[in-house]
C-alpha positions in Angstrom: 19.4 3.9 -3.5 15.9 4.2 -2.6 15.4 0.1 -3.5 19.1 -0.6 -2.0 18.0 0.3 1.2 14.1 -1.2 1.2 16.1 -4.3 0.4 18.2 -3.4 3.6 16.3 -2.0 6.2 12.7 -2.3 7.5 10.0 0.1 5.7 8.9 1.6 9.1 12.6 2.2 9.9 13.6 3.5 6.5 10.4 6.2 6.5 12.2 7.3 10.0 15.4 7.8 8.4 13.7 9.4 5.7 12.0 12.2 8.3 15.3 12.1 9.9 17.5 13.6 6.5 15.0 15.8 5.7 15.5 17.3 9.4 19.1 17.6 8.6 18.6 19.1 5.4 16.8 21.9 7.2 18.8 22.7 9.7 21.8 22.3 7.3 19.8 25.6 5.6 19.2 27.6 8.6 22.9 27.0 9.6 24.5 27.7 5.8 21.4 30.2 4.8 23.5 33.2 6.8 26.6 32.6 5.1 25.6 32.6 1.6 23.8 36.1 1.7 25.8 39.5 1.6 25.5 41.6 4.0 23.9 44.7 1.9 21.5 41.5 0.4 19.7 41.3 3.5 16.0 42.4 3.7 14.4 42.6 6.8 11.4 40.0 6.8 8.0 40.3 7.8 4.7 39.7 7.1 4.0 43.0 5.1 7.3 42.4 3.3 6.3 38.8 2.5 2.7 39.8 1.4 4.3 42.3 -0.9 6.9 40.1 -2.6 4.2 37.6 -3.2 1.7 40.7 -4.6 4.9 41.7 -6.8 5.3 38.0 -8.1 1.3 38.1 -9.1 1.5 40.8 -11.0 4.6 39.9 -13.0 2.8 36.5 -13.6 -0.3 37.9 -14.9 1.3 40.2 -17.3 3.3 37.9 -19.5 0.8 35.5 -20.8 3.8 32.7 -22.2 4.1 32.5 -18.1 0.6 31.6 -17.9 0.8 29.2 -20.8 3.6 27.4 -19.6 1.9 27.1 -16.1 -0.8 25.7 -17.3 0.8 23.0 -19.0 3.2 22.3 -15.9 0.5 21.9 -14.3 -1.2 19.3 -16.1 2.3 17.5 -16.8 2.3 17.6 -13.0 -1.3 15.8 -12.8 -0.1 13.4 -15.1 3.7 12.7 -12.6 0.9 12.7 -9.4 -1.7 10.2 -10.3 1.3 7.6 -11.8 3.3 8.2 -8.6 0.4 8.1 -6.6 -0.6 4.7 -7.9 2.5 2.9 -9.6 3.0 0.6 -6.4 -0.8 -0.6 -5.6 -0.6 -1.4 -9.6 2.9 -3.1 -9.8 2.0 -5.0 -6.7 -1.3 -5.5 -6.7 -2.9 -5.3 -10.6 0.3 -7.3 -11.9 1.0 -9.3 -9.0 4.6 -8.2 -9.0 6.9 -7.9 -5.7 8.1 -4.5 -4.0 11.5 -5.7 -5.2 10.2 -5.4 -8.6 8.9 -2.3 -8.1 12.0 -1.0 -6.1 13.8 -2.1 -9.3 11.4 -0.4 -11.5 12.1 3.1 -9.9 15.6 2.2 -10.0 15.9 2.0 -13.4 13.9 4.8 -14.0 16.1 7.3 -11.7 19.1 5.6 -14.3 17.8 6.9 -16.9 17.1 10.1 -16.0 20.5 10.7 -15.1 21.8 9.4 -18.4 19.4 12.0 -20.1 20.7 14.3 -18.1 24.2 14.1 -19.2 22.5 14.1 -23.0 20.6 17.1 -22.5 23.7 19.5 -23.3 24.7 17.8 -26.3 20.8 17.4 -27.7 20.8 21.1 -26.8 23.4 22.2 -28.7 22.2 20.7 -32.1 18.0 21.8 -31.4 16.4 24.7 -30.3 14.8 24.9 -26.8 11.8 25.1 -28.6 12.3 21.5 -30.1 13.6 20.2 -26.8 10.5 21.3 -25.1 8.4 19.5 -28.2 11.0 16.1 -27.8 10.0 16.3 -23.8 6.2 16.5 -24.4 6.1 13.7 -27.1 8.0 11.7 -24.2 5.2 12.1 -21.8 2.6 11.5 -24.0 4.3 7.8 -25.3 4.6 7.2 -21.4 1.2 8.5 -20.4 -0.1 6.1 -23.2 2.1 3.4 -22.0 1.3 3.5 -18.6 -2.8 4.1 -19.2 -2.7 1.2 -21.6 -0.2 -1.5 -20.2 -1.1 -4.9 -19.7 1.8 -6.4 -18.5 4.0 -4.9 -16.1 7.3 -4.3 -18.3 5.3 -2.4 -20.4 4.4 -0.5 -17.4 8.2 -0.3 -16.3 8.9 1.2 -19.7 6.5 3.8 -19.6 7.1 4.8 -16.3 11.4 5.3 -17.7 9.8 7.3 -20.3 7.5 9.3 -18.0 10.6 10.0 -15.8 13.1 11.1 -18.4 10.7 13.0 -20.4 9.8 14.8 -17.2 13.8 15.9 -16.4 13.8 17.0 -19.7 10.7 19.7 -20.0 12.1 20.4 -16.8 15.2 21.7 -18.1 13.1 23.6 -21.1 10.4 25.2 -18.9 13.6 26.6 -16.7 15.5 27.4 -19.9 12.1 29.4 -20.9 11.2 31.0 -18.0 14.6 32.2 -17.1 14.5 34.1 -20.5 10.9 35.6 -19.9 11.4 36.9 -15.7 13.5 39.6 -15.4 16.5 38.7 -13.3 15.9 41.2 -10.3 12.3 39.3 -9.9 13.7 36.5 -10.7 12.6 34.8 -6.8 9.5 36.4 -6.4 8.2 35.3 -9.8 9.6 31.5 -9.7 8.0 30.8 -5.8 5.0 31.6 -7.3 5.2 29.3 -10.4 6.6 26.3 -8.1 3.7 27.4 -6.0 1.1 26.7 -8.9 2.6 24.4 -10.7 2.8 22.1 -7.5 -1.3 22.9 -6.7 -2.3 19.9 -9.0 0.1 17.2 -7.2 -2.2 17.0 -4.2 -5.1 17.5 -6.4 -4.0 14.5 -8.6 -4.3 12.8 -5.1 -7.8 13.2 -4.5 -8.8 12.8 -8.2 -7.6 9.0 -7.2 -9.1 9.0 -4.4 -12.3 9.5 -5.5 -12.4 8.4 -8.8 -9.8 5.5 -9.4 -12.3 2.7 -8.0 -15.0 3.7 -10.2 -13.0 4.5 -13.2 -9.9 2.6 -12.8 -6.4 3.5 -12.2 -5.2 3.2 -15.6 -8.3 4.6 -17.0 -7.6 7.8 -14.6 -3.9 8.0 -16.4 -5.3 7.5 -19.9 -7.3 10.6 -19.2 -4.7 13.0 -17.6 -2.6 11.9 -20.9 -5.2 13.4 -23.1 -5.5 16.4 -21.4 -1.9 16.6 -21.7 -2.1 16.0 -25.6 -4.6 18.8 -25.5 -2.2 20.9 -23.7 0.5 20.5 -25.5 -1.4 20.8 -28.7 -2.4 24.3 -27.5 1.0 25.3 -25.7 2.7 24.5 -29.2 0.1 26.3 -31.8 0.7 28.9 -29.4 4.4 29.0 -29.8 3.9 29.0 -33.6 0.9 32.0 -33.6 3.3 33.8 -31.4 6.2 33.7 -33.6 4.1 34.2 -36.4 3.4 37.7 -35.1 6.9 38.6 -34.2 8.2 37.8 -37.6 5.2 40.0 -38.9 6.0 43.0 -36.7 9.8 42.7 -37.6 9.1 43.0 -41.0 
């Protein structure tokens, strides 16, 4: 939609309509937000009440360490999905030489298949474990980090930025899957504002890192990187999985 419409209207005028549907989507909140809550559900709000709900979230975070585990790697996935976003256009257009329509397409393609592995996720799901999905989803990132870091031509580029896309959709779907079985339903929105609120820390971090480092380093140097801190990660995440059930199966028996 998003490369329909550059193709249709002016950038400037398309970044007002933008602004504009976000506005709507607010106020279509505000307006629906009342509706959707019981009347015994309502909690009066206020600063101490917020301050306290975001205390209570803390604590629950801090005591389950597979919650701090899987934050941490969010959080580097995260870095990885910030620096390629943050420079995918200035390198299709300017590094390759290739047109915004290219690019446009390139996203478009992506988006596509994301929403086909979407509608594959429940059938892969019901022949693996989450456990495996969440290891399919990281090897996906790592192919496209490499991809991406190390691409000389731009539909190598375009391929790793599909597999950087759908593998993304995909751990997101595992890390919800996961977390949903670790927070205790009744904390269920205290615990998750603060995970969104930390796993989104390192987008505007991944920002500044190519800011300050991609003309020195390189922009696909900078990637590279990020992708093996995220084999690190996910090296660490996943030995921790298998120490973990290690112990569990010990203290069964």
């Amino acid at each position: 939609m998003a490369a329909l419409c550059l193709a249709v209207f002016r950038r400037e005028d398309l970044v007002a309509m933008t602004a504009i549907a976000f506005g709507a989507s607010a106020l279509n909140i505000l307006v629906i937000g009342p509706m959707l809550n019981a009347p015994q559900a309502r909690v009066a709000i206020s600063i101490a009440n917020f301050l306290e709900n975001i205390k209570f979230g803390l604590k629950v975070f801090v005591s389950r360490q597979e919650l701090i585990v899987l934050s941490i790697l969010s959080c580097v996935i995260n870095l990885v999905m910030g620096m390629t976003l943050a420079q995918a256009a200035p390198l299709i257009v300017g590094y390759f030489g290739r047109t915004e329509q290219f690019f446009g397409g390139m996203t478009t393609l992506a988006a596509i298949a994301s929403i086909v592995t979407f509608t594959q996720i429940p059938r892969i799901a019901a022949r693996v474990s989450i456990t495996m999905l969440g290891f399919y989803s990281l090897l996906g990132l790592l192919v496209a980090g490499t991809l991406l870091g190390a691409a000389r031509d731009p539909f190598v580029f375009a391929i790793g930025y599909a597999f950087l896309m759908t593998s993304c959709a995909v751990f997101n779907v595992f890390m919800r899957t996961w977390r949903a079985r670790i927070i205790p339903k009744e904390h269920m929105g205290k615990v998750v504002g603060i995970l969104v609120l930390i796993n989104n820390s390192t987008l505007p971090l991944s920002g500044a890192i190519v800011a300050g480092f991609a003309p020195s380093v390189g922009s696909q140097n900078l990637i590279l990187v990020a992708a093996g801190t995220l084999a690190i990660s996910a090296a660490a995440y996943l030995n921790w999985i298998r120490v973990a059930k290690s112990q569990l199966i010990a203290t069964q028996n």
